[in-house]
N, C-alpha and C positions, 0 to 999 in steps of 0.2 A: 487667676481667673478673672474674666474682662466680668465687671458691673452694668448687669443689663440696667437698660432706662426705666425713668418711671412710667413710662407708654406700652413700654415691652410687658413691666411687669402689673400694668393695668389688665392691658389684654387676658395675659395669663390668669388672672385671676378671675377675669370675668368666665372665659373656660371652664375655667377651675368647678367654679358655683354651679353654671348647666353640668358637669358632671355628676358633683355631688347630689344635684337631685335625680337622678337612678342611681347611682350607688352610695349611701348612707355614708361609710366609711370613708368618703373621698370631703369629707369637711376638715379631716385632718390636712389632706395636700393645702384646701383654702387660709387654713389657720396659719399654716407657717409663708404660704404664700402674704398673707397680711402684715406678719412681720419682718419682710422684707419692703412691703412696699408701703407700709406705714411702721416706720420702726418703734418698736413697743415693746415692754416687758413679759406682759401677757397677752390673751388674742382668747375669747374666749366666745360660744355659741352655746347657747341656753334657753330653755323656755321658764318661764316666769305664771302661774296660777295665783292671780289676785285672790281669788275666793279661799285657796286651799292654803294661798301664805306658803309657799314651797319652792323649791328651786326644782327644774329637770334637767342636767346638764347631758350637752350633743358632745361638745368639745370644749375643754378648761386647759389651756396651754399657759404653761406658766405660773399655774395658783398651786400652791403649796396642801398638797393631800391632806394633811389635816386641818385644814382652814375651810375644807368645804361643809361641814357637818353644821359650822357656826352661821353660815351663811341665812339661813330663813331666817332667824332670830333675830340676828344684826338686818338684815336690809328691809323685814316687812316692820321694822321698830318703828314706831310714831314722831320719833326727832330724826328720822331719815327725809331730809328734802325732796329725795327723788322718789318718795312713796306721797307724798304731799300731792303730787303734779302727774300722778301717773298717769290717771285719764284722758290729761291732755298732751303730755308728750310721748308717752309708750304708744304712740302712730306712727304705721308706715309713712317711710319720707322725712321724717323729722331728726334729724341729725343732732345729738346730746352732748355737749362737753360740761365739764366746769363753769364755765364761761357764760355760757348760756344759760344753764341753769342760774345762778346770779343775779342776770338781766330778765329774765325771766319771772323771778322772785321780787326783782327790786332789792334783792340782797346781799351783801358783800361776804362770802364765806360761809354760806351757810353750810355746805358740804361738811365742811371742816370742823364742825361744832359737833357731828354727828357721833353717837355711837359705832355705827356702821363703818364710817372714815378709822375712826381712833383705836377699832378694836380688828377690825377685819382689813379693811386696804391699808390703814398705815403699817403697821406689823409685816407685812409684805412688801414694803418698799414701792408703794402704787401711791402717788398725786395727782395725774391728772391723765382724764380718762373721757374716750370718744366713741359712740355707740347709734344704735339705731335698730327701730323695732323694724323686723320685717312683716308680720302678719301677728294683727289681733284678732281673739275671736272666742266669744264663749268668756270672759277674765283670764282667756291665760292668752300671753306675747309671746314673741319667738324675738330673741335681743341677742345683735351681735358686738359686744363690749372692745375696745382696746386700751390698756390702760399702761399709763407711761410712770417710771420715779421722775423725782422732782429736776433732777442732773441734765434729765432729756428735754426737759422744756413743755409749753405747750403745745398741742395740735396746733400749726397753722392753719391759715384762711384756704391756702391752696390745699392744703388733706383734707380740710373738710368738704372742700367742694367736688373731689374728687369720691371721695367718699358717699358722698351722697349720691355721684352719678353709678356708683357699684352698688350702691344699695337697692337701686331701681331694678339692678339685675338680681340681685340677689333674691328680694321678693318675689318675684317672675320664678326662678330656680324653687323658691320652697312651695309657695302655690302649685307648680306643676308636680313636686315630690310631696306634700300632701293628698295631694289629686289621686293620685296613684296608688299610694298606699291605701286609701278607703277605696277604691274601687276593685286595689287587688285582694284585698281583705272583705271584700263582699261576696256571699256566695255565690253571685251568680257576677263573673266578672266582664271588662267590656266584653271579651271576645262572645261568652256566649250571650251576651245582650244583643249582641250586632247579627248573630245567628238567627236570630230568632223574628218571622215574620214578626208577630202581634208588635201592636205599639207598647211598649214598656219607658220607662224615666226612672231615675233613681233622683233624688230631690232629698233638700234637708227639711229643717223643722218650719225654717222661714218659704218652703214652697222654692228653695234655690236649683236650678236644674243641674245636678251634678254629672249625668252624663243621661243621655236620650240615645236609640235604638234608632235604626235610615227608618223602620216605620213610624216611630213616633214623631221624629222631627217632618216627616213628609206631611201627617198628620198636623201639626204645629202649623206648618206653613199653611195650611189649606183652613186654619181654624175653624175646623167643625167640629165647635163642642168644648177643643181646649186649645190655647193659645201662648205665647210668649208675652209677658208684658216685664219689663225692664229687668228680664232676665228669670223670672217668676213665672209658673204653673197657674195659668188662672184662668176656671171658667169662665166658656163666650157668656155664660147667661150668669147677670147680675147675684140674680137669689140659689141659683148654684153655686155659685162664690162660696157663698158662709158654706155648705154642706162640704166642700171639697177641703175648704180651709179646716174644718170642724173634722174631719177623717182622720187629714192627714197630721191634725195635733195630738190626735188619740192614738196614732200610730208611732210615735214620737215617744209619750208618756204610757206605752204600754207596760205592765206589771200582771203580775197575776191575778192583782185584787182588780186589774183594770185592763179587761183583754178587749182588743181590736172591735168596733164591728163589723160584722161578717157580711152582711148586706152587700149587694154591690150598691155604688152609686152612681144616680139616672144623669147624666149631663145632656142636655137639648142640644142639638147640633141642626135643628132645621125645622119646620114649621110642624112637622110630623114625623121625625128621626129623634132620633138620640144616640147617645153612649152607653156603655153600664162599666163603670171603672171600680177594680177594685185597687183599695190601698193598704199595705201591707209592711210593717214594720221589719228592715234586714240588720244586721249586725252593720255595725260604721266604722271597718278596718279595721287594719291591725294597730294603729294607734304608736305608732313607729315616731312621729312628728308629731302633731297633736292629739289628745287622746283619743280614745274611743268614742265617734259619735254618731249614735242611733239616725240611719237615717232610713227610707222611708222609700218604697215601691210602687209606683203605681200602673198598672196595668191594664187597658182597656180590655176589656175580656170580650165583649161582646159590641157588635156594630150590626146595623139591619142587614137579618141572612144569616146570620152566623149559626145561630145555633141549630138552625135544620142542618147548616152543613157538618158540623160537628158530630149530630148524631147518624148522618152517613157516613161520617171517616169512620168512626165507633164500629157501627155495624158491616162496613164494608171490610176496612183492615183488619178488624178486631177479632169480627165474629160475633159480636153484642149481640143479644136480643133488644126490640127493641124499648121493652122497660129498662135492660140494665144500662144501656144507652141515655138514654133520660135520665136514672138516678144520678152516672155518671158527671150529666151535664148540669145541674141542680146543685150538686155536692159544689164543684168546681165555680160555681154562680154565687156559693157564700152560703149555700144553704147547709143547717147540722142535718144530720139524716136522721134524727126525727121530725124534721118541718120537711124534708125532702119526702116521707113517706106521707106525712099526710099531703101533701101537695101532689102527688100521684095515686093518694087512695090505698095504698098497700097499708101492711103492719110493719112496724119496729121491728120484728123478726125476718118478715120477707126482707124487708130491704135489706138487714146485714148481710141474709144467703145472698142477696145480687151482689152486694158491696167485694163480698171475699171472689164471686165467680165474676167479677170484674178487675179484682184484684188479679186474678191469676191470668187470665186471659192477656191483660197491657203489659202484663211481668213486676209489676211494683209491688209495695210493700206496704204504705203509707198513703194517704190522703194526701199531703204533702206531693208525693212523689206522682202520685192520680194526678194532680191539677196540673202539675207543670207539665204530665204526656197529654194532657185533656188541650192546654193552651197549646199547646205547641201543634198536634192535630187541627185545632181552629186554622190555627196561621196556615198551614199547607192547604187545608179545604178552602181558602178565603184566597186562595193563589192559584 
């Protein structure tokens, strides 16, 4: 059988890595692809948790099954040079050998004095080994290892450089399969984000926009209220800044002992306009690539109009009366329905009989479920 080129078998791999980001299990095709086109004993994809000191392996080709159990031990060990230097070389782009770490060190063999070395990769027949993070984030990497015996020589100048140019891709490949995974593991996923008039965003802890709604981003562009700055969720007005920043950390570090507030909050969008956003802490995927991370809702609920229109969808489609219309729209604005009854005058009692013959009426079950037919009604009346 004819030896494809090393261009042939660059190509393919590059392939290879966009596949594997929609189908998990296609890291396997990548891995054997690797050791064909950097030939290596093992070929290994892993994620690395500095804080937890642990290994999560994607793909281990070539490392001997019971050598992985030893692995935290041996590599998060304190005479490991390459736990010495993580901070600064466990970054995307930076391309790891032997070699480098060395020069790096100022050190001749550090590697080699190691626990890690003398008890885990030499036992295995591993000397010399070529890697690279693809994504940090949170103390845990994503590292893709190749490691060679001594018989085979070192990585050349030309694999690493080539290596490094695959690693660009490969980054690009887990970024977008991380992507994915926390949006498909979100309850509300793109599809029904993009359904949905109102302006919504899903954002991390740092305010990162992780995926935005054609209303929100229209919104964005038009910055009334909120805005794009270097990729960040950030109130037009200065002293709304800290309140929006301040939400969305509490929605973040939500707990029981530490729930959400419910409040909407007021963002200015104009000399006499505003916003009323609320933010609302969702599950953060299925945690397939990197863990599970708490990420964060935010949803303009209300814009000048809205809420008279609201309480005509209520009453028009619904059949509401017009108090249970109102309680409706209160409940859904962050109010508990006991601030929603005294904010209308009623009692604690009246308003549960409206809450249940409101409940029956939209066909829901749940408050929860009330807010999401309550938003979604806004968005059609405001259309």
């Amino acid at each position: 059988m004819a030896t494809r080129s090393t261009d042939a078998l660059q190509e393919d791999l590059t392939d290879a890595v966009y596949r594997a980001a929609l189908e998990p299990e296609g890291w396997t095709d990548v891995m054997a692809l690797m050791r064909e086109r950097y030939p290596s004993s093992a070929q290994t994809f892993y994620f690395l948790n500095r804080r937890e000191r642990r290994l999560r392996p994607v793909c281990l080709a070539g490392i001997e099954t019971g050598m992985v159990g030893s692995f935290d031990s041996l590599y998060f060990a304190p005479d490991n040079p390459w736990m010495r230097v993580s901070q600064r070389l466990h970054r995307p782009g930076v391309v790891r050998t032997n070699e480098r770490l060395d020069r790096f060190l100022r050190e001749r063999g550090a590697l080699y004095r190691s626990a890690y070395y003398n008890d885990w990769m030499r036992p295995q027949g591993f000397r010399h080994t070529m890697g690279n993070t693809l994504l940090s984030e949170d103390e845990v990497v994503a590292n893709i290892t190749l490691m060679r015996p001594a018989d085979m020589g070192t990585f050349a100048r030309a694999e690493v450089l080539a290596f490094e140019r695959l690693s660009r891709h490969m980054t690009r490949a887990l970024q977008m399969a991380v992507r994915l995974d926390r949006l498909e593991g979100a309850p509300a996923g793109p599809a029904a984000f993009d359904a949905l008039p109102l302006p919504l965003a899903l954002v991390d802890a740092q305010r990162r926009v992780l995926h935005a709604n054609a209303a929100m981003e229209s919104l964005l562009r038009r910055r009334e209220g909120l805005w794009l700055r270097q990729g960040l969720l950030t109130a037009s007005d200065s002293a709304a800044q800290h309140g929006l920043a301040a939400r969305v950390a509490a929605a973040v570090d939500v707990s029981e002992s530490r729930p959400p507030p419910t409040a909407p909050l007021w963002l200015p969008s104009g000399p006499h306009e505003g916003l009323s956003v609320q933010v609302l802490p969702v599950a953060g995927g299925r945690g397939r690539y990197l863990p599970p991370r708490r990420s964060v809702l935010v949803m303009v609920v209300d814009a000048p109009g809205v809420p008279a229109l609201a309480l005509e969808a209520l009453r028009g489609r619904h059949g509401c009366t017009h108090s249970e219309a109102r309680l409706a729209v209160l409940i859904c604005d962050g109010r508990a329905l006991r601030e929603a009854a005294a904010d209308m005058g009623i009692t604690y009692g009246t308003a549960r009989v409206y809450l249940k013959t409101v409940f029956e009426k939209l066909g829901v079950h749940s408050q929860a479920q009330l807010v999401s037919r309550v938003l979604h009604l806004r968005g059609l009346a405001a259309h």
